[in-house]
N, CA and C of each residue as an Amber inpcrd file, in Angstrom:
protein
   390
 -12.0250000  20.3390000  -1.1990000 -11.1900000  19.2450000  -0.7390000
 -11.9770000  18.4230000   0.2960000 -12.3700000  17.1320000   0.1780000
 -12.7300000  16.1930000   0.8080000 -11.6150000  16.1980000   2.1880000
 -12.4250000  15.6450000   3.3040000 -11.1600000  15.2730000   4.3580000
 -11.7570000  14.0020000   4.9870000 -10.1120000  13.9400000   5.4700000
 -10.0830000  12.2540000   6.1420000 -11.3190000  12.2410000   6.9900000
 -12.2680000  10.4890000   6.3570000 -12.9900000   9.9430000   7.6690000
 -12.9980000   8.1270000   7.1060000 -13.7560000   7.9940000   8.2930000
 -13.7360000   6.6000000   8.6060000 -14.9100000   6.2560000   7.4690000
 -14.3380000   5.3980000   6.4160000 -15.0230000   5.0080000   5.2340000
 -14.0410000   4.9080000   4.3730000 -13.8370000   5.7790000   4.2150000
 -12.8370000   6.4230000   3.0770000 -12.4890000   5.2720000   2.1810000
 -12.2190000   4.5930000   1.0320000 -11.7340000   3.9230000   0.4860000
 -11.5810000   4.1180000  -1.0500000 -10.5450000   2.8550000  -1.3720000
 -10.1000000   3.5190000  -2.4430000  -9.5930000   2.2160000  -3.4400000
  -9.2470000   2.4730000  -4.7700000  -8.9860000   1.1320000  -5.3830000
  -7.4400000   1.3710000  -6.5070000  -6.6410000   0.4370000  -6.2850000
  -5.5680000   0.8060000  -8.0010000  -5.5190000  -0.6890000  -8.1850000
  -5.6040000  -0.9340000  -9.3160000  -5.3750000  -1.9940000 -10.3450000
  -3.9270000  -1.8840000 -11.0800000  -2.7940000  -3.0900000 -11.1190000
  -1.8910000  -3.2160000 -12.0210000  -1.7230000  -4.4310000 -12.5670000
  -1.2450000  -4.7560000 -14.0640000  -1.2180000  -5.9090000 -14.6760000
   0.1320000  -6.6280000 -13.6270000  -0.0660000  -7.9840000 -13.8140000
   1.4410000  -8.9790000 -13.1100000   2.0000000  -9.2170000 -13.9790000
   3.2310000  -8.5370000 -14.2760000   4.2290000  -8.6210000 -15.2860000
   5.7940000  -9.0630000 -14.3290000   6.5800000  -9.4980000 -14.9120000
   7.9950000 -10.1970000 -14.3440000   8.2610000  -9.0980000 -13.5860000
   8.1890000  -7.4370000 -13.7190000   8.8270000  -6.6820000 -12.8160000
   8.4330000  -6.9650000 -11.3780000   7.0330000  -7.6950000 -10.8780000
   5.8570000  -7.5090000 -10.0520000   5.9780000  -9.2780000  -9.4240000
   7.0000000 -10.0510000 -10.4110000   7.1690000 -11.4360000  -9.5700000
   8.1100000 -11.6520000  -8.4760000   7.5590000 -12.6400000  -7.8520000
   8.2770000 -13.5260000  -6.8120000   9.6960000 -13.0950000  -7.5420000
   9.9690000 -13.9220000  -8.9980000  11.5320000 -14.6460000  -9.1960000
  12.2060000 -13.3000000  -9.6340000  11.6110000 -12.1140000 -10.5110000
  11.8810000 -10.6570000 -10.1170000  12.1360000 -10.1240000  -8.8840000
  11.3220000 -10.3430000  -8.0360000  11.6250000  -9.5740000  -6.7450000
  12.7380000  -9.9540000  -6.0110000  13.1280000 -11.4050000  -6.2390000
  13.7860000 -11.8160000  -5.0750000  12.8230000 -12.1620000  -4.0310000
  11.7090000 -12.8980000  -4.1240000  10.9130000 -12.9330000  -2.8950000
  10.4710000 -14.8050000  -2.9240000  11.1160000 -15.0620000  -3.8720000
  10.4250000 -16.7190000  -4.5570000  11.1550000 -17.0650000  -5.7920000
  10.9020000 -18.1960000  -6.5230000  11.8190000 -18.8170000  -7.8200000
  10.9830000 -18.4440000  -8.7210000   9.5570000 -18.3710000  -8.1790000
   8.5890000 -18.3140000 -10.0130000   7.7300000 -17.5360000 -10.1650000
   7.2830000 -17.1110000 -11.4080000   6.9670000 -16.1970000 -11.9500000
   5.5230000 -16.1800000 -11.6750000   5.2350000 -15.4240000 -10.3300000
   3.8160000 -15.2100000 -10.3080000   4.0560000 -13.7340000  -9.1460000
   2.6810000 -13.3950000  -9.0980000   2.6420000 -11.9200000  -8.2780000
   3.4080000 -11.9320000  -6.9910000   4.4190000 -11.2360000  -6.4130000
   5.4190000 -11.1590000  -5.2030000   4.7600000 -10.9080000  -4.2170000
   4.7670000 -11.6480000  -2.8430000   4.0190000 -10.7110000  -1.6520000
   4.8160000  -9.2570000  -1.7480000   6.0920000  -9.0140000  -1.7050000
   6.5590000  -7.7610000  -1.7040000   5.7350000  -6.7860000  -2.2830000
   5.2750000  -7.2320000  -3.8840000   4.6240000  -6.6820000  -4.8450000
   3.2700000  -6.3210000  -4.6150000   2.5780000  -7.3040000  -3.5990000
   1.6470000  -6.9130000  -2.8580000   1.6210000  -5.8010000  -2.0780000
   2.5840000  -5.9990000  -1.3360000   2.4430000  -4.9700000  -0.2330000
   2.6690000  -3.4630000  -0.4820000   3.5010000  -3.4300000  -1.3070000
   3.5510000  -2.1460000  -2.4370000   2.4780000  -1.4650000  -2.4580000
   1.6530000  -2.5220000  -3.7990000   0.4650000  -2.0430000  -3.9970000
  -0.5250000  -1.7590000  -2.6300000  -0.5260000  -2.2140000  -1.5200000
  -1.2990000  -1.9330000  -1.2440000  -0.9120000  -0.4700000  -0.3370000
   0.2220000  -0.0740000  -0.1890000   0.5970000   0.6600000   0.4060000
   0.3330000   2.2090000  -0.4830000   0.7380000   1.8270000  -1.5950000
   0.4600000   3.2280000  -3.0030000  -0.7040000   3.2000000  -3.0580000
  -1.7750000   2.2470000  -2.7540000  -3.3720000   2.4470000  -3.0830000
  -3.4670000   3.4000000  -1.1830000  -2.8990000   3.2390000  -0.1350000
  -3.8390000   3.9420000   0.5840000  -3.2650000   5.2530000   0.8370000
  -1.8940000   5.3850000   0.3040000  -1.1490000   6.6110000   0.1540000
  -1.5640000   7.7590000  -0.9430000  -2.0610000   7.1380000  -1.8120000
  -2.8570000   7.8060000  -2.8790000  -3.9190000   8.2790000  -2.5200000
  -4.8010000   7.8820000  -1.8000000  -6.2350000   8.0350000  -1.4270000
  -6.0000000   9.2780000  -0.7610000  -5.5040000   9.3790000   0.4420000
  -5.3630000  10.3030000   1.0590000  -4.5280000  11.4000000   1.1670000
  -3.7610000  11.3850000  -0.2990000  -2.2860000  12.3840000  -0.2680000
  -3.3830000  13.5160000  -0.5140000  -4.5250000  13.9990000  -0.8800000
  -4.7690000  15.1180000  -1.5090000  -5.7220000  15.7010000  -0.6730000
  -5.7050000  14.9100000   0.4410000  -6.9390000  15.7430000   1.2100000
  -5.7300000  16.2250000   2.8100000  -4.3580000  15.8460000   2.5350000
  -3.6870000  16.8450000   3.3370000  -3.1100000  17.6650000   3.5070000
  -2.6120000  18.3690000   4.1030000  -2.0850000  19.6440000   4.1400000
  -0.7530000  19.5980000   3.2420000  -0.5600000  21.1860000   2.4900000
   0.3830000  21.3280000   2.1090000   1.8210000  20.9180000   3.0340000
   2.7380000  20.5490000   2.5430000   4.0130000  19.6560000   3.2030000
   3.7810000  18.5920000   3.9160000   2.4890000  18.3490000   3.5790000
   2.3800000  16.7910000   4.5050000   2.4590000  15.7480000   2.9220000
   2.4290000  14.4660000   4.0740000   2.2110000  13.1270000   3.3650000
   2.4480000  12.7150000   3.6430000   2.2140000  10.7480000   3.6460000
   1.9500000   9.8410000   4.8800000   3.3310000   9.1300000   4.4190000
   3.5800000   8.2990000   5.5930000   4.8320000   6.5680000   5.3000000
   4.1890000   6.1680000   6.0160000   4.3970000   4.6640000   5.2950000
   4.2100000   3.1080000   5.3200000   4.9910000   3.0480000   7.5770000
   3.8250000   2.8680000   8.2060000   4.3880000   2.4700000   9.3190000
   3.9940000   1.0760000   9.7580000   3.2220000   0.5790000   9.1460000
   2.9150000  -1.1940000   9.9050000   2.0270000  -1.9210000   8.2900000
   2.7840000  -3.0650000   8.4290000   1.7320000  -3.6700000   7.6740000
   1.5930000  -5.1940000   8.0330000   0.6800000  -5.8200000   7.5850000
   0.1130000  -7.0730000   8.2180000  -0.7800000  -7.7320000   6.8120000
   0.1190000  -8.8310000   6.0060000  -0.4660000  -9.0050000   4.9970000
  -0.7760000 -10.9810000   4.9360000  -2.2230000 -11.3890000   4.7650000
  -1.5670000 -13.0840000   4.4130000  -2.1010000 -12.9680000   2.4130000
  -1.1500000 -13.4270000   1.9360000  -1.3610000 -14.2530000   0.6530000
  -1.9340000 -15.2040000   0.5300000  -3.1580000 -15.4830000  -0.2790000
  -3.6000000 -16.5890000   0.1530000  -3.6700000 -17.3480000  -1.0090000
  -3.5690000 -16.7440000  -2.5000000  -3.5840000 -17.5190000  -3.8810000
  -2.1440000 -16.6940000  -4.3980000  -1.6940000 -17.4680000  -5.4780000
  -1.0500000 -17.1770000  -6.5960000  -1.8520000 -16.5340000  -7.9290000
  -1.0160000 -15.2500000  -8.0750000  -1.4350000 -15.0890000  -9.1580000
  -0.4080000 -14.8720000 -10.6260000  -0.7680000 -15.6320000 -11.8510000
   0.2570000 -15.9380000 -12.8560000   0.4440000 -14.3960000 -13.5100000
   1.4670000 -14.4380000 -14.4060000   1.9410000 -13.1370000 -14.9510000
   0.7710000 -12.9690000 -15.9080000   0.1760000 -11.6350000 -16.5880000
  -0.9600000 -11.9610000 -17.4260000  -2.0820000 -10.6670000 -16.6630000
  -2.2990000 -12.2300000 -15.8820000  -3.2310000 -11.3620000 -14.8320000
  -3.7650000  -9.7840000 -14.0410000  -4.5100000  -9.4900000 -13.8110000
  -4.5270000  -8.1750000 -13.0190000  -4.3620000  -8.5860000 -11.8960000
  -4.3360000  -7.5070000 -11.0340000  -4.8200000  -7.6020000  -9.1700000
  -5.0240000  -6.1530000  -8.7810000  -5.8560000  -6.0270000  -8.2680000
  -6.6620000  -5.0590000  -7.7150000  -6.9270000  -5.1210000  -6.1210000
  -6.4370000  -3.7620000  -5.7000000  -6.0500000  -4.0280000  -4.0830000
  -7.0910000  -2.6570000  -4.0650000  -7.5740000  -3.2010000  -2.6410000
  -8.9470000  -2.1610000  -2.5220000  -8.6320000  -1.9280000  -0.7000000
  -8.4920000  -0.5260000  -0.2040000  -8.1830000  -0.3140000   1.1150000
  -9.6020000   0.4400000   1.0940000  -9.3990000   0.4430000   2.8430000
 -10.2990000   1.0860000   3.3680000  -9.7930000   2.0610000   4.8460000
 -10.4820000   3.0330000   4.6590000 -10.1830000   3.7070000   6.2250000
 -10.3010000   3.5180000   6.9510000 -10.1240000   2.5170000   8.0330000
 -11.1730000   2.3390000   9.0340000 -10.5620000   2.8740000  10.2510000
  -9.3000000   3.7150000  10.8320000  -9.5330000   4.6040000  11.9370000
  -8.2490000   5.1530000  11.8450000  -8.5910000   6.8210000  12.9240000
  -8.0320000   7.6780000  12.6030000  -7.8130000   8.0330000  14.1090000
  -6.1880000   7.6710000  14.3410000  -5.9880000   8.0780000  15.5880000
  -4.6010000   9.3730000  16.2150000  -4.5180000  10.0090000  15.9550000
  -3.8580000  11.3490000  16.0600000  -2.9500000  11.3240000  14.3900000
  -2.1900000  11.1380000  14.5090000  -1.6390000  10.8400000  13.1300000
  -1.2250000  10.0570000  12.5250000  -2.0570000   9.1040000  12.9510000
  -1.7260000   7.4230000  12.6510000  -3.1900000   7.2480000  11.7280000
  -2.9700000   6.3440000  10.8180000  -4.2190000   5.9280000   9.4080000
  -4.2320000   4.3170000   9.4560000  -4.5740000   4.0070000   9.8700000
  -5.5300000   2.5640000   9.7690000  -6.0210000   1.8580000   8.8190000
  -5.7720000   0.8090000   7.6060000  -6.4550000   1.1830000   6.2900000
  -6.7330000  -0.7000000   6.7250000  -8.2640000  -1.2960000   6.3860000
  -7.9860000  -2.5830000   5.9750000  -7.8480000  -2.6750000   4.5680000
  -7.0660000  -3.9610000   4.1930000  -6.8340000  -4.0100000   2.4660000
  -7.4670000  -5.3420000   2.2270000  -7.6490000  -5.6440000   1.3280000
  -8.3940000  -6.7070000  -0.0770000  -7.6030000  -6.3460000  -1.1050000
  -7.2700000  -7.9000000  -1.6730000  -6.2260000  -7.8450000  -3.1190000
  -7.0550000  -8.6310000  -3.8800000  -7.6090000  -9.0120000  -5.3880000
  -8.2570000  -9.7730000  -5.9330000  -6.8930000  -9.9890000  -7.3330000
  -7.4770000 -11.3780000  -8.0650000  -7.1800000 -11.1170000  -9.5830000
  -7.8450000 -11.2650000  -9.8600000  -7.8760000 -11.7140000 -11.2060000
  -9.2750000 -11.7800000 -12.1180000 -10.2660000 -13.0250000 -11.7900000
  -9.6530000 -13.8550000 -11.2470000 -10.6940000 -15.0670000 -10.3300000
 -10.9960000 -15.0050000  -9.4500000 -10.0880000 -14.5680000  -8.1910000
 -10.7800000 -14.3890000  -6.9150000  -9.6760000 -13.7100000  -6.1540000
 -10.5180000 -13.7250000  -4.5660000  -9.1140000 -12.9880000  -3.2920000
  -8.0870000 -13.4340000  -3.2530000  -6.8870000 -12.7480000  -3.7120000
  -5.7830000 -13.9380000  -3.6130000  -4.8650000 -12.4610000  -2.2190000
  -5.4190000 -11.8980000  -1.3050000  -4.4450000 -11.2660000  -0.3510000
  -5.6570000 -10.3890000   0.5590000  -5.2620000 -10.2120000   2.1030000
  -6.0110000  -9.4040000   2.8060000  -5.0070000  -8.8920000   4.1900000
  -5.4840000  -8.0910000   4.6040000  -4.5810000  -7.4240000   5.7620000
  -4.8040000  -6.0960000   6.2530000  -3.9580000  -5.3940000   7.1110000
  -3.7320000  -4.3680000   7.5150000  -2.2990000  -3.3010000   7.1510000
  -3.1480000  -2.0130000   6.8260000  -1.9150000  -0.9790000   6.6940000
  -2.0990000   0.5780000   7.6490000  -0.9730000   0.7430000   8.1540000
  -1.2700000   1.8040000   9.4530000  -0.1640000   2.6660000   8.4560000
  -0.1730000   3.7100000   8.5240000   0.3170000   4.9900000   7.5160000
   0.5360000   6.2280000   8.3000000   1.6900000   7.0540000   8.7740000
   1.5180000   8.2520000   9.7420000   1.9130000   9.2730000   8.7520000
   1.2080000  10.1700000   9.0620000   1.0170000  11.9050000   8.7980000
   2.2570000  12.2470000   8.9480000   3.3780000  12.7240000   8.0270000
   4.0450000  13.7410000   8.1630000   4.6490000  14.9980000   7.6960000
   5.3940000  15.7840000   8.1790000   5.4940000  17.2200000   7.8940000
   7.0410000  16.3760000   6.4840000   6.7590000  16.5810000   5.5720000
   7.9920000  16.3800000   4.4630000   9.4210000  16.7790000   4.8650000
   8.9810000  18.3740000   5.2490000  10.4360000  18.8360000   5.6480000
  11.1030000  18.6400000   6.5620000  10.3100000  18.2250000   7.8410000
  10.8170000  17.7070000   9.2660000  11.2440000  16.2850000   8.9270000
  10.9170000  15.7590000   8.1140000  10.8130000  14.0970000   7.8010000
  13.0040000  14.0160000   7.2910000  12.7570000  14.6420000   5.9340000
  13.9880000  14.9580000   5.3200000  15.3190000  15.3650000   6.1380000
  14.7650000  16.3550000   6.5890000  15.9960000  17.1570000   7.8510000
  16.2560000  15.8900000   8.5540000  15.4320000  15.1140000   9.4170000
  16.1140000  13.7840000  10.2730000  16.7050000  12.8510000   9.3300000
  16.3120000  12.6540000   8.3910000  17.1240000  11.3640000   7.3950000
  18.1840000  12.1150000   7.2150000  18.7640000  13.7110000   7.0560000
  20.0310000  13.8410000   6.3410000  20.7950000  13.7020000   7.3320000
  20.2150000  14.4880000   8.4970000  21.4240000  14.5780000   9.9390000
  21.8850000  12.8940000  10.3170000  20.7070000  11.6580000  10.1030000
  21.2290000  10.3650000  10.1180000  22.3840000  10.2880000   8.8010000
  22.3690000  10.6150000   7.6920000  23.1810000  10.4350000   7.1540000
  24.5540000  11.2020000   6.8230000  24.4760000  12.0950000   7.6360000
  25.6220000  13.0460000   7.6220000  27.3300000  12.8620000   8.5850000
């Protein structure tokens, strides 16, 4: 098992299909890639990277993100979001991201991700919902 360091990076590719638009999401009227849909992806690309190099009952959540869009991309298309590790501060994950389609950068930003115990995680969401 590989473990967390500063490098670390990682890549997922998905086609832009209507599930993945603006006028799908609710995020816009027309049919091109959603920032929501962005941020997704980029959140499952750095959650993926690192689910397997942690401890049994761990795994990370989405705690900060910081994204600009900077192109449209039409349905058709790919996009490919590429994170990186860049710091590791008690149980906090740091990732910068890059989004491309098949022409160019169309997204860049920041995703911070914290370490947690599953079962401690669960137990507080039920007692909130109880």
């Amino acid at each position: 098992m590989t473990s967390l360091h500063i490098g670390l990076s990682g890549e997922k590719q998905i086609e832009v299909t209507m599930a993945v638009s603006a006028m799908h999401m609710g995020s816009g009227s027309m049919g091109v890639f959603a920032t929501p849909a962005m941020v997704g992806l980029i959140e499952r690309t750095a959650m993926e990277l690192v689910q397997p190099m942690l401890a049994e009952g761990e795994t990370t959540v989405g705690a900060e993100v910081h994204v600009r869009h900077l192109a449209a991309t039409p349905l058709g298309m790919h996009v490919r979001a590429r994170v990186v590790l860049e710091a590791i501060d008690g149980r906090f994950l740091t990732f910068s991201a890059e989004v491309y389609d098949d022409k160019e950068k169309v997204g860049e930003g920041t995703h911070k991700r914290a370490i947690i115990r599953s079962d401690r995680f669960m137990a507080r969401v039920q007692e909130k919902s109880a």
